[in-house]
C-alpha positions in Angstrom: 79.8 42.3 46.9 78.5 41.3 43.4 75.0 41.7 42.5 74.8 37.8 42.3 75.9 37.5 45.5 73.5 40.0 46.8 70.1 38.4 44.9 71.4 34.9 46.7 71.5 36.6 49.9 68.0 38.4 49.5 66.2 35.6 48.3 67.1 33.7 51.7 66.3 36.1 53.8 63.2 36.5 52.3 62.7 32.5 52.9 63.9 33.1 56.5 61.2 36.0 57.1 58.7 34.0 56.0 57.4 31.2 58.2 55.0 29.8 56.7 57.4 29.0 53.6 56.7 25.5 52.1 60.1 25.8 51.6 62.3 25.8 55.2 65.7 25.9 54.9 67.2 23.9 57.7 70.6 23.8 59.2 71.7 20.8 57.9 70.9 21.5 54.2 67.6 21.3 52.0 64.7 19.1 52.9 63.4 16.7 50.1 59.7 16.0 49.9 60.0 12.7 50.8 61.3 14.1 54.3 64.9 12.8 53.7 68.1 15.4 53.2 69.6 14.6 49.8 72.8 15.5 48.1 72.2 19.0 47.7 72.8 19.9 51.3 76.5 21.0 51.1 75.2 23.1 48.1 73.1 24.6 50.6 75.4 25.1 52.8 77.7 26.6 51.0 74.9 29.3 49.5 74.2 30.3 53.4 78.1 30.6 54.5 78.5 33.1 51.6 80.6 31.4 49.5 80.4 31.3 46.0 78.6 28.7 44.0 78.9 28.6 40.5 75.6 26.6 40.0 73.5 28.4 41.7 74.7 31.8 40.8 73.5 30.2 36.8 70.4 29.7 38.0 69.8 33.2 40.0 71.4 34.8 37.3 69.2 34.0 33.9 70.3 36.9 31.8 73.8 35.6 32.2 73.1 31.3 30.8 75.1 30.8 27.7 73.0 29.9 24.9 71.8 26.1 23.7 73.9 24.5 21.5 73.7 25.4 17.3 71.5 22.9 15.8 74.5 22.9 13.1 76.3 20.7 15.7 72.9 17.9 15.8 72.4 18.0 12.0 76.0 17.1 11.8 75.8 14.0 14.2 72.5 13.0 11.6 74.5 13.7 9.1 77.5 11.5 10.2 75.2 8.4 11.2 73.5 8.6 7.7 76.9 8.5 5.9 77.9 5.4 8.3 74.4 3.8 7.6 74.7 4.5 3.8 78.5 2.5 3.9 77.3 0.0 5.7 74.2 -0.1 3.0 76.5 -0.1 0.0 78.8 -2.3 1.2 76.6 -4.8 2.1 75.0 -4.5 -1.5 78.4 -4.7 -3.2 79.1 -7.7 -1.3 75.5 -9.1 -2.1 76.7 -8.3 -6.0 79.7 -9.8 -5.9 78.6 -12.9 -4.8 75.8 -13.3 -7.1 78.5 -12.2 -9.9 81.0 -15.6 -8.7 78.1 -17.5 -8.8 77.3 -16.5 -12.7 80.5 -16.7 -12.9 80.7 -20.9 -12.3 77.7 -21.4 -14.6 78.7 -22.6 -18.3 78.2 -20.5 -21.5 76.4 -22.7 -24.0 76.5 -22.7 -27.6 73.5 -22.4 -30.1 73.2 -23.0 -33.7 70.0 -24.3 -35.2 67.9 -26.9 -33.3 70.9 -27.5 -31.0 72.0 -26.2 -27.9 74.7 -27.5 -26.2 77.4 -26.8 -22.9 80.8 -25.6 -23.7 82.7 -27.7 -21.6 86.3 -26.3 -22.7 87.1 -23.2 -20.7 90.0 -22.2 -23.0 88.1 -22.6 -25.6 87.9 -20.3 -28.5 85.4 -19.3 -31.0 87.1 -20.8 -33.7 87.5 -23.3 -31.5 84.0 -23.8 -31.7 83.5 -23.7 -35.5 86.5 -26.7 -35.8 84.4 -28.6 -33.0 80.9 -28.3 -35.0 82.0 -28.0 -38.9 82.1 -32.0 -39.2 78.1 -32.3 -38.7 77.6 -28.3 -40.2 79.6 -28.6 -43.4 78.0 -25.0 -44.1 80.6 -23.8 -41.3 83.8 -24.8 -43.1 84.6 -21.2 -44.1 85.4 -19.3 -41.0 85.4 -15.7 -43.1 81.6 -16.2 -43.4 80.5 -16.4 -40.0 79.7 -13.7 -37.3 79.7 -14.6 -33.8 78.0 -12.9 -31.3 77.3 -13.6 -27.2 73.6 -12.9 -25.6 73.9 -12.8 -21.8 71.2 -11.0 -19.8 70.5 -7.3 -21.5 73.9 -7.3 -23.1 75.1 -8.6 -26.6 78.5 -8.5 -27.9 79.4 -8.7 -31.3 83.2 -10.8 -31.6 85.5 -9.4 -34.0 88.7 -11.5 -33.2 87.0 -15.0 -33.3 90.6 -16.7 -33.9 91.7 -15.1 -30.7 88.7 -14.5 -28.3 88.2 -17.3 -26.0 84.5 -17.5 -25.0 84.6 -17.8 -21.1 87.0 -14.8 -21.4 84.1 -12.4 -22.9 81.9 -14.2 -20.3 83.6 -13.0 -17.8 83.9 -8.9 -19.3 80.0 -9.1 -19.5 79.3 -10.2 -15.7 81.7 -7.1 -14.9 80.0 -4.3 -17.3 77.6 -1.8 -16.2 75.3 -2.6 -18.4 74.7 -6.1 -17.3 75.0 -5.2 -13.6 71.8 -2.9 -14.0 70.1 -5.1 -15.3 70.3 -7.5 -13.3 69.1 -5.2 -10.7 66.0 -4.4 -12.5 65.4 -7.8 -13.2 61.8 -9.2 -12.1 61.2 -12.7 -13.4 63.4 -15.9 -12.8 64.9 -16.2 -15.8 66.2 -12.6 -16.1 67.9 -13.1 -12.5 69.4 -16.3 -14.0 70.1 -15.5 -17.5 71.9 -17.6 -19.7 75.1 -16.6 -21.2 74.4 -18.2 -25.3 76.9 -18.5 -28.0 75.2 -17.5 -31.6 76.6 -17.7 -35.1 75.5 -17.0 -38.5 76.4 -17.1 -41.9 77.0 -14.0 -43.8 75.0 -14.0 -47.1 76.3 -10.7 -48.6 79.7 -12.8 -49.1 77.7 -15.8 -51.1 78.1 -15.3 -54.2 81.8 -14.1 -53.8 82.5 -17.2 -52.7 81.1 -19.4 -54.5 81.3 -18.1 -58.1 84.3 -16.6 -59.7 85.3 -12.7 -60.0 83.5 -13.0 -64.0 80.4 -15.0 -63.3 76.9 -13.2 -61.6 74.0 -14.7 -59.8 70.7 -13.0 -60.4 67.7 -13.5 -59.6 65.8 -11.8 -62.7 66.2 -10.9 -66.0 66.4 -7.4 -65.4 69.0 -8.1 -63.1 71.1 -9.9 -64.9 71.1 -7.9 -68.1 72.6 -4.9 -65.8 75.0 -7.2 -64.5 78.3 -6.1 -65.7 79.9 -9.6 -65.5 80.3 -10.9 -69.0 78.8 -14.5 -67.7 75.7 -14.7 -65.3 73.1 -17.6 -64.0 69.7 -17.3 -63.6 67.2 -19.6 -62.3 63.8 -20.6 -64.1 60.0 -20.7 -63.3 60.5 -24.5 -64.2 63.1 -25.1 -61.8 66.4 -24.8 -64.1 68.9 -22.3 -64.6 70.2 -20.6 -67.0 73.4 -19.1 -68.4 73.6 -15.2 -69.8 76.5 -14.2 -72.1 76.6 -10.3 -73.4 79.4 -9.5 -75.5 79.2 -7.1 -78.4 76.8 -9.2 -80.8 74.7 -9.8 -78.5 72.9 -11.1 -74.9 73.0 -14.8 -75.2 70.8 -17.0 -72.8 70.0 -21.1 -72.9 69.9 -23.9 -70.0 73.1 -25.1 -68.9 73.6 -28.8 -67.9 75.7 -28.4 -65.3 77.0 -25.4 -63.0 80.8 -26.6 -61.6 80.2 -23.8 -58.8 77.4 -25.2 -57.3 77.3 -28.0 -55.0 75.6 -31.4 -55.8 72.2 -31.7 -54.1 70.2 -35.0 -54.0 66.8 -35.6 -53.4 66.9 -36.5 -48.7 65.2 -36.4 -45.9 66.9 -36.4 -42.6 64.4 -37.2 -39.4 64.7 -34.7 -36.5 62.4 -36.4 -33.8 62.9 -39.8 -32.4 62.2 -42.9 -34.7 58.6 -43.8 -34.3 59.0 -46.4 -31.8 58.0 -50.6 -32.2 54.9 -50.4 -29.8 53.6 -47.8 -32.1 54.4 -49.8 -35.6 53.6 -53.7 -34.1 50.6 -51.5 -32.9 48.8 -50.0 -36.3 49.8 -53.5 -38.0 48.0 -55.1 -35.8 44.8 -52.8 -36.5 45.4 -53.1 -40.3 45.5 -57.1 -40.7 42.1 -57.0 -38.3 40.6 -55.1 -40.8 42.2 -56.8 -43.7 41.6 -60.4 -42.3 38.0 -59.5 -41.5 36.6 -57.9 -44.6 39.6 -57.3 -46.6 39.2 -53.1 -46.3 41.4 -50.4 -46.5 41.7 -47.9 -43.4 43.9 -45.4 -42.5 45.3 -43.9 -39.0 47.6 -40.8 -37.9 51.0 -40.8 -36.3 51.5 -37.6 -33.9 54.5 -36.8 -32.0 53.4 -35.0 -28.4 55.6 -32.2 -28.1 55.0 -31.9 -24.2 55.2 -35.7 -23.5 57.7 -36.2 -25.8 56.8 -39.4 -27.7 54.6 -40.8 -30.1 50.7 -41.5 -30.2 48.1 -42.6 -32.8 45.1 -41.0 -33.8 42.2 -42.5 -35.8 40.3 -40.2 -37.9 36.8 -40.6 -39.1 36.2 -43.0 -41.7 34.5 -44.4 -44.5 36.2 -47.7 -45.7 35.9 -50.0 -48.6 38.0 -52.6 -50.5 40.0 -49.8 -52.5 39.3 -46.4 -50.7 39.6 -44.6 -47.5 37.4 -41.1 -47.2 38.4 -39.6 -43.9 38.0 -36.1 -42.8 38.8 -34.1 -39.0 36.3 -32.3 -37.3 38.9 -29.9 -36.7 42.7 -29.8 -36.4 44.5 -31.2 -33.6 46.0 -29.0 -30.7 49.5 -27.3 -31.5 51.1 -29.1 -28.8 50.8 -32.5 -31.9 53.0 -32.6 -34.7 51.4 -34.5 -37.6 54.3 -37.0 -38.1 52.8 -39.6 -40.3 49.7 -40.7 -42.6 49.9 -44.1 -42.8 46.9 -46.5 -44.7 46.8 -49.9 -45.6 46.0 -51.7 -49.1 44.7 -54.6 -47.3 45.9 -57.7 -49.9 47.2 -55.6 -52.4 50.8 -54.7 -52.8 52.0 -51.6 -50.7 52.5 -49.3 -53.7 51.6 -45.6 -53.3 48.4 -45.3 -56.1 48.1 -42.5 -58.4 44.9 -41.5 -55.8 47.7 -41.7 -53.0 49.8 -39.2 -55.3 47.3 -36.3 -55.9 45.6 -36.4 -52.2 49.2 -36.2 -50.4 50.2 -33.1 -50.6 51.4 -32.1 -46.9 55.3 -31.6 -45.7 55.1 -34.8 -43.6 56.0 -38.8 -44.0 53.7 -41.1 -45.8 53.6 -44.8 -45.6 51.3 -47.5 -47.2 51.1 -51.6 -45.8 49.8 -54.1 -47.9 49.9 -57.9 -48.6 48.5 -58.9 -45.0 47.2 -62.3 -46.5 50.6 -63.4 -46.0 53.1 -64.0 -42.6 55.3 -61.0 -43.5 53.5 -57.9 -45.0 54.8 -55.5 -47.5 55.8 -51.6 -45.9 56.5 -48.5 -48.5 57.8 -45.6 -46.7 58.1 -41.7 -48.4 58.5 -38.0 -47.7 56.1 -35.8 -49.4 58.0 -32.3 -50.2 55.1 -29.9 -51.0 53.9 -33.1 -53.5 57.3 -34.0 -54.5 58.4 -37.8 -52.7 61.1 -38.9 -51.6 61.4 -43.0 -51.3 62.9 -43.8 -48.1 63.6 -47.0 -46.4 61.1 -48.0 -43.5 64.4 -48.1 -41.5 64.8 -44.9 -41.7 61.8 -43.8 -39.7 60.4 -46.8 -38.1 62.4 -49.0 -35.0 59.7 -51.3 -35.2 58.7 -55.1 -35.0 55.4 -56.6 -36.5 51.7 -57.0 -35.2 50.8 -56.1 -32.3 48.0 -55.0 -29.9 45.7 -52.0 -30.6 42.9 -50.5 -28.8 39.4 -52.0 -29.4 37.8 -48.4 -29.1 40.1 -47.8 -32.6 36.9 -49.5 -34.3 34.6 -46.8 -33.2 35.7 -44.6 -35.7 35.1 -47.7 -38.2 31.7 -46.7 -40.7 31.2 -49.2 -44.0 30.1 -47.7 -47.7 29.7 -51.3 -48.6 28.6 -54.6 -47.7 32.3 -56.8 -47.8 31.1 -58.9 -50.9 32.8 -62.5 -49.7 32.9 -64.1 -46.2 35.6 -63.3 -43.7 39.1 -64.2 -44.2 40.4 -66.3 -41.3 43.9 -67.2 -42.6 46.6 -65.6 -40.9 45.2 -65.2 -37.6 46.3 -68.2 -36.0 49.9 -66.4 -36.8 48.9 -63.4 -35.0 49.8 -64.4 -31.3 53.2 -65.4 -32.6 53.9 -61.9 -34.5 52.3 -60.2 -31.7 54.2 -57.3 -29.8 54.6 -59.2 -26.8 56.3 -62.3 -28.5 58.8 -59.9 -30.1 
C-alpha cells in the first residue's frame, strides 16, 4: 500500500474514533452544514472503499502539488491585451487622420499677392498658370524669370522650382501627406492652426533688376562712389534733386551731366489709384449740405473729416474743432483718432469763392491722404476741386474719381456744436439759395 493510501486511511479512522468529531462521516457520503448531502458524497465514498482518488490524494499529499503557474505566462496575456489595445488605438487615430487629411484635402488653395487674396478655382492649374491669369492687372509680373513662388500651408513652406510644370493642387496635396505637416497638426492648439490655410505667394526677384532692365554696358548706382568703381563704361545715377544722371569713364576722363531721357526706364506719370470704396453720395450730399448752411448763413469757411471705418467697413464724417471766419479755418484734435479710422479725406469749403486750392491750402497740406475744397455755394450748382497730396506734392484728380455722390443733403444738427466764431459775420444773412435746398436735397436725388 502507498503511503498516500495509508495517511487517507489513518486520517478516517481517526475521525471514526472520535465521536465527538464535528465532522461525522456518514454512510451515504459527507454532510454539508446546511444538513443536506452535496456532490461530494461519491468522493467520499470512494475515499472509504479504498479506492484511489486522485483529488484527494493532492490534497493529503502537500509536498507532492505541482507548483503555480510562471507569472511569465500572466505578463504575457498583459502583454498581448496591450499590443491589441495599442492597434486598436493607432488604428483608430490613423483613421481619425485620414479623414481630417480628405477633408483639407476638399478645401481650396488661394492665391496672394499684395492687397488681394483670392480662390484658385482651376484644379489643373499651374503656377504659371497663375502668373498668365494675374499679369493683365500686375503688369510687374510679365517676366516669369523674375518671380519665385512659394506655398505656406500650416508649419510647412515649399519653395517651387518648376513653376511652368508644377500644378498648385498637386503640391497641395504632397504637403497634407508630409510628416512635417502631419505633426503639426497634431500639436496644433488654436482654430486656425487646426484649419490652416493652404496660400499661394510670389515675389519679384530684385537681384535680376538691373539685368533686366539695362543693357550688358550700362550700370545703376546708387552713389558716386559706386559708380566710379563700376566697371561698365556707361552708368546712371540719381540726384538729391530728383534727376539722374549719366557717368562716362574712358581714358580722358569720368564724364557726368543730367540726361533727358533714359530709353530703359519706363514712363511714369504723376496717379493716384483709390483702394477703398468710393466715398459714397449720403456722405458727399451730406457735407454739402453742412457747407452751404454755413455759407448761406454767414458766408464762412469750415472744414470736416472723411474717415473710412475699417471694422464697419464704410465711411463716416468727423468734425473737428473750429474756429471759422470769412477766409480761414483754424482747427486742431484733441488727440488722434482710434487706429481702427483711416483718415480718408480733408475736405473745407470757400464759401462764395471759387473752389481753388490757396497757397495757405498748399503749405498746411502736407499728409499722404485726398484733399478736396467746395466753393461758389451762392449759386444752384457749386464748384468741387479734388487732389492727392504725395508727401506735399498734388495730384489733380477728377471728383469722379473718388466721390459717387449727388448734391446737398442732410447733416446732423449736433455738426454745429463744434462751430466757434473769431468774428462778427460783417453783413446780414444770405437767404438766396435756400428755397433750392429741398430740391437738391439727398432725398430728392
Amino acid at each position: 500500500m502507498s503511503d498516500n493510501q495509508n495517511f487517507v486511511n489513518s486520517f478516517l479512522d481517526s475521525i471514526d474514533e472520535t465521536p465527538d468529531s464535528p465532522f461525522p462521516v456518514p454512510e451515504s457520503g459527507f454532510v454539508q452544514p446546511d444538513g443536506g448531502a452535496d456532490q461530494a458524497a461519491p468522493f467520499a465514498a470512494g475515499v472509504i472503499t479504498g479506492q484511489q482518488n486522485p483529488t484527494i490524494t493532492q490534497l493529503a499529499a502537500p509536498q507532492a502539488t505541482e507548483a503555480p503557474p510562471a507569472p511569465a505566462a500572466n505578463t504575457g496575456a498583459q502583454q498581448s491585451l496591450l499590443d491589441s489595445f495599442e492597434q486598436a488605438f493607432a488604428a483608430a487615430q490613423s483613421q481619425q487622420e485620414s479623414r481630417l487629411t480628405e477633408t483639407l484635402a476638399a478645401k481650396p488653395a488661394f492665391f496672394s499677392y499684395g492687397k488681394i487674396k483670392e480662390t484658385i478655382e482651376d484644379r489643373e492649374a499651374t503656377f504659371e498658370d497663375l502668373r498668365q491669369k494675374y499679369e493683365t492687372d500686375f503688369p510687374e509680373l510679365a517676366d516669369g524669370k523674375l518671380i519665385s513662388w512659394s506655398v505656406s500651408y500650416g508649419k510647412v513652406t515649399k519653395q517651387i522650382s518648376n513653376p511652368a510644370s508644377d500644378k498648385v493642387y498637386t503640391v497641395k496635396a504632397e504637403i497634407e501627406k508630409s510628416k512635417t505637416f502631419t505633426d503639426g497638426l497634431k500639436k496644433a492648439k488654436t482654430d486656425a492652426e487646426k484649419n490652416p490655410e493652404c496660400v499661394v505667394k510670389l515675389f519679384k526677384k530684385a537681384q535680376s533688376k538691373g539685368e533686366t532692365v539695362l543693357p550688358s554696358y550700362k550700370d545703376f548706382c546708387l552713389t558716386a562712389r559706386d559708380a566710379e568703381l563700376s566697371r561698365k563704361p556707361i552708368v546712371l545715377l540719381p540726384s538729391k534733386d530728383g534727376r539722374i544722371f549719366e557717368m562716362r569713364k574712358n581714358e580722358i576722363g569720368i564724364f557726368t551731366s543730367p540726361v533727358r531721357c533714359v530709353n530703359e526706364f519706363p514712363e511714369i506719370k504723376a496717379n493716384f489709384r483709390m483702394l477703398l470704396p468710393k466715398i459714397p453720395s449720403h456722405i458727399f450730399s451730406k457735407v454739402m449740405g453742412f457747407f452751404k448752411s454755413i455759407s448761406d448763413t454767414m458766408t464762412f469757411e469750415a472744414l470736416v473729416h472723411i474717415l473710412y471705418d475699417t471694422e464697419e467697413k464704410e465711411y463716416i464724417i468727423k468734425v473737428p474743432k473750429q474756429k471759422i471766419s470769412h477766409a480761414a479755418v483754424d482747427s486742431e484734435n484733441s488727440e488722434p483718432y482710434p487706429e481702427r479710422y483711416i483718415h480718408v479725406m480733408d475736405i473745407h469749403s470757400h464759401n462764395i469763392m471759387p473752389a481753388v486750392f490757396s497757397s495757405t491750402d498748399d503749405r498746411d497740406e502736407k499728409e499722404t491722404r485726398l484733399y478736396a475744397v467746395a466753393g461758389r455755394f451762392d449759386r444752384t450748382f457749386p464748384e468741387i476741386a479734388v487732389r492727392a497730396g504725395c508727401a506735399g506734392k498734388f495730384i489733380p484728380l477728377a471728383p469722379e474719381d473718388i466721390f459717387d455722390a449727388d448734391f446737398f443733403g442732410e447733416y446732423p444738427e449736433e455738426w454745429k456744436e463744434s462751430i466757434s466764431f473769431s468774428q462778427v459775420p460783417e453783413k446780414p444773412p444770405r437767404r438766396f439759395g435756400l428755397r433750392f435746398k429741398r430740391a437738391f436735397s439727398e432725398g430728392r436725388l
